[in-house]
PABA-681563 format. One record per residue (C-alpha): z negated, y negated, x negated; residue in three letters. Coordinates in pm, whole numbers, m for minus. Layout:
Z / Y / X / ALA .
...
***
This chain:
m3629 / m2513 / 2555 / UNK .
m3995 / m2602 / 2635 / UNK .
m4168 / m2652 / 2990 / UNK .
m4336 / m2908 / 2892 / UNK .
m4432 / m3198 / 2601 / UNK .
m4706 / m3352 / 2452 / UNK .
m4829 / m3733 / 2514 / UNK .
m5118 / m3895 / 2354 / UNK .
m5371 / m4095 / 2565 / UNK .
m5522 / m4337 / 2278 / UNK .
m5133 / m4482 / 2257 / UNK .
m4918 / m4329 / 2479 / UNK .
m4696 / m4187 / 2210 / UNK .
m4465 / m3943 / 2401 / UNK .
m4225 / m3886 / 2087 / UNK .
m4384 / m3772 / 1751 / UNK .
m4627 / m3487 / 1658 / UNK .
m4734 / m3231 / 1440 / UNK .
m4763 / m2884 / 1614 / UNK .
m4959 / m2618 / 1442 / UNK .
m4872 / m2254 / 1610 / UNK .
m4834 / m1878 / 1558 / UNK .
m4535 / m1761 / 1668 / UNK .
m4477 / m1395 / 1744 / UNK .
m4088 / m1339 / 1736 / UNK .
m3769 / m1095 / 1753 / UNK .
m3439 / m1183 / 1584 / UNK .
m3106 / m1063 / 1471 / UNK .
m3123 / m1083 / 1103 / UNK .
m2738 / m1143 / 983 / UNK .
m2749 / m1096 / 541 / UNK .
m2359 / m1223 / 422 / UNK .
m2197 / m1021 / 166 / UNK .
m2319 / m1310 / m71 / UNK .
m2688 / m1187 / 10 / UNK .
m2737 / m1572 / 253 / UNK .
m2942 / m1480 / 553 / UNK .
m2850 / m1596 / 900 / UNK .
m3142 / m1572 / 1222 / UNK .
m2925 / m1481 / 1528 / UNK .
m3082 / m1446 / 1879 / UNK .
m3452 / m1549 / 1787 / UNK .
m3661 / m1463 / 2091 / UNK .
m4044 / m1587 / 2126 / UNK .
m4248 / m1309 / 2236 / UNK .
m4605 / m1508 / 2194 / UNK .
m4660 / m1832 / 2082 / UNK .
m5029 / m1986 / 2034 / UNK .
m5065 / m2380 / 1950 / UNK .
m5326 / m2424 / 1723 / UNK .
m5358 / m2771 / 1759 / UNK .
m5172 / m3106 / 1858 / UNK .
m5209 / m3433 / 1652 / UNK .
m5059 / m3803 / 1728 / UNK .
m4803 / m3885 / 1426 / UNK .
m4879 / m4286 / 1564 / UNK .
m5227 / m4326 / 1583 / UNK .
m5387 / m3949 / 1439 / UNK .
m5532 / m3853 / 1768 / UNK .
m5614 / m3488 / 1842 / UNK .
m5757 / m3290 / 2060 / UNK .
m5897 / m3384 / 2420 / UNK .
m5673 / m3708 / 2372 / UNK .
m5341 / m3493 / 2352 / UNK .
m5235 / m3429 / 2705 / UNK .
m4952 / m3134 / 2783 / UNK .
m4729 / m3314 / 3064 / UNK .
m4461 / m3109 / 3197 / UNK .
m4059 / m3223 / 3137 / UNK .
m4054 / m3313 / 3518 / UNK .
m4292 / m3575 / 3506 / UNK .
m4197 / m3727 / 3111 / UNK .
m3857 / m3812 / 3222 / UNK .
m3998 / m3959 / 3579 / UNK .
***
């Protein structure tokens, strides 16, 4: 689970976004006997956002604040 969330200043959307990030990651890779592939115990050894843009109004950048879980759910 994440630290922290995104909110959007221009209209206070604290609920939809689209996330661009690199993601540096280990995992259990589980293959069936049918050849169907199953990620077990995914770790995330480095993850970079990219950018952040509001899904309600299309704001980006210096208007996309980071608040931390503590204070969304005050």
């Amino acid at each position: 689970m994440s630290d922290s969330r995104y909110r959007c200043r221009a209209c206070g959307n604290l609920t939809r976004f689209d996330v661009v990030a690199s993601r540096r990651t280990r995992a259990f890779f589980h293959y069936s006997v049918g050849g169907d592939l199953d990620v077990e115990e995914e770790t995330v050894l480095d993850e970079q956002v990219e950018s952040v843009t509001c899904r309600w109004c299309g704001a980006a950048g210096e208007s996309i604040e980071v608040v931390p879980v503590d204070a969304a759910s005050a």
